[in-house]
C-alpha positions in Angstrom: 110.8 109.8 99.6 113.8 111.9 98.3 115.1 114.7 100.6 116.8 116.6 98.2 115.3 120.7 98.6 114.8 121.1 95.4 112.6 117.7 94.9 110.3 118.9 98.1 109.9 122.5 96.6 108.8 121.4 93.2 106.4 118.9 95.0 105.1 122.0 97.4 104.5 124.2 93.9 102.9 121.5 92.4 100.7 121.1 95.4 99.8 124.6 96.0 98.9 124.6 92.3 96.7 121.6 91.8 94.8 122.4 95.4 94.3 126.0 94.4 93.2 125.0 90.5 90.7 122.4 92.3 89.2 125.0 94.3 89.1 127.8 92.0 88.3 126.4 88.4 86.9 122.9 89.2 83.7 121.4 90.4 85.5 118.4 92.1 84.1 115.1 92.7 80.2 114.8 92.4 80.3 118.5 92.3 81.3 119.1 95.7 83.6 122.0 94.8 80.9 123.9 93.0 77.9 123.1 95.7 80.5 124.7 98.4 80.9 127.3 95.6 77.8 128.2 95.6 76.6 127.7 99.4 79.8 130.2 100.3 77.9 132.7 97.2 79.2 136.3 97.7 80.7 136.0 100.9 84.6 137.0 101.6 85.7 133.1 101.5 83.0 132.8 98.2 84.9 135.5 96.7 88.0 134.1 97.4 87.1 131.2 95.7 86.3 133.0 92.5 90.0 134.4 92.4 93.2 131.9 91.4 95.7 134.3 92.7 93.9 135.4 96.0 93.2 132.0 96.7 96.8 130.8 96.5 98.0 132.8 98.9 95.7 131.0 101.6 97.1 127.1 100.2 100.3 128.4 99.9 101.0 129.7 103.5 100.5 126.4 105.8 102.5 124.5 102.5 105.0 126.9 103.0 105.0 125.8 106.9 105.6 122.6 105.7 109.0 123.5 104.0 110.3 126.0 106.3 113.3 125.5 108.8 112.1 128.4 110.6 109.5 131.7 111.3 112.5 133.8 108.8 112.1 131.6 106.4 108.1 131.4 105.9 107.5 134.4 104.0 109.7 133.8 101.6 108.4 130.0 100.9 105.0 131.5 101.1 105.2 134.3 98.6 107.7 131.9 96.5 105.1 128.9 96.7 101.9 131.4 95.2 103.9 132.9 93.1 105.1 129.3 91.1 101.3 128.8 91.8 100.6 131.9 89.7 103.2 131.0 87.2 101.8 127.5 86.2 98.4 128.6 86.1 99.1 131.6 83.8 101.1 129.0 81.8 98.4 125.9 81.5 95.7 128.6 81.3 93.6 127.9 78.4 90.9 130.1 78.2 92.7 132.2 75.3 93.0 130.7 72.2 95.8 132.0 70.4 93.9 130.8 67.1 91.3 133.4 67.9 93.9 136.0 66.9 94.5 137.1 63.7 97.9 136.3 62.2 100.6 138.5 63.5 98.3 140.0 66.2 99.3 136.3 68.2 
């Protein structure tokens, strides 16, 4: 595998992304996501579930372990990490249609 920083951050964003999108918006294999979901209901760690940009904050801080040459460095790979998160998730987000607005109002 490549070494080159920038290859190992894009992998860590796209990580922290697809693990948070899994547990936040998906059912998962044979449902396991939602059953957990569900058996977690309105609990702190079932709410967390419920929210995208909670919830990357949690995957994104042992990622950002991961990448980080030392403690000084952490926050700023964490907070960098759920913030792509945050980003892609805004940007793939599909849940408004921009035909539902009229023309102009897009």
């Amino acid at each position: 595998m490549a070494e080159e920083p920038w290859f190992r951050l894009t992998l860590a964003v796209l990580a922290t992304w697809r693990l948070t999108h899994l547990l936040a918006a998906e059912d998962g294999p044979w449902d396991s996501i939602a059953s957990l979901r569900r058996a977690l209901g309105n609990s702190f760690f079932g709410k967390l579930m419920d929210c995208f940009y909670c919830l990357s904050l949690w995957v994104a801080a042992p990622v950002a372990c991961l990448l980080a040459n030392n403690w000084k460095e952490w926050p700023l790979f964490w907070l960098a990490l759920s913030g792509a998160a945050c980003l892609l998730e805004r940007a793939t987000d599909h849940a408004v249609d921009p035909q539902q607005f009229p023309p102009g109002k897009g």
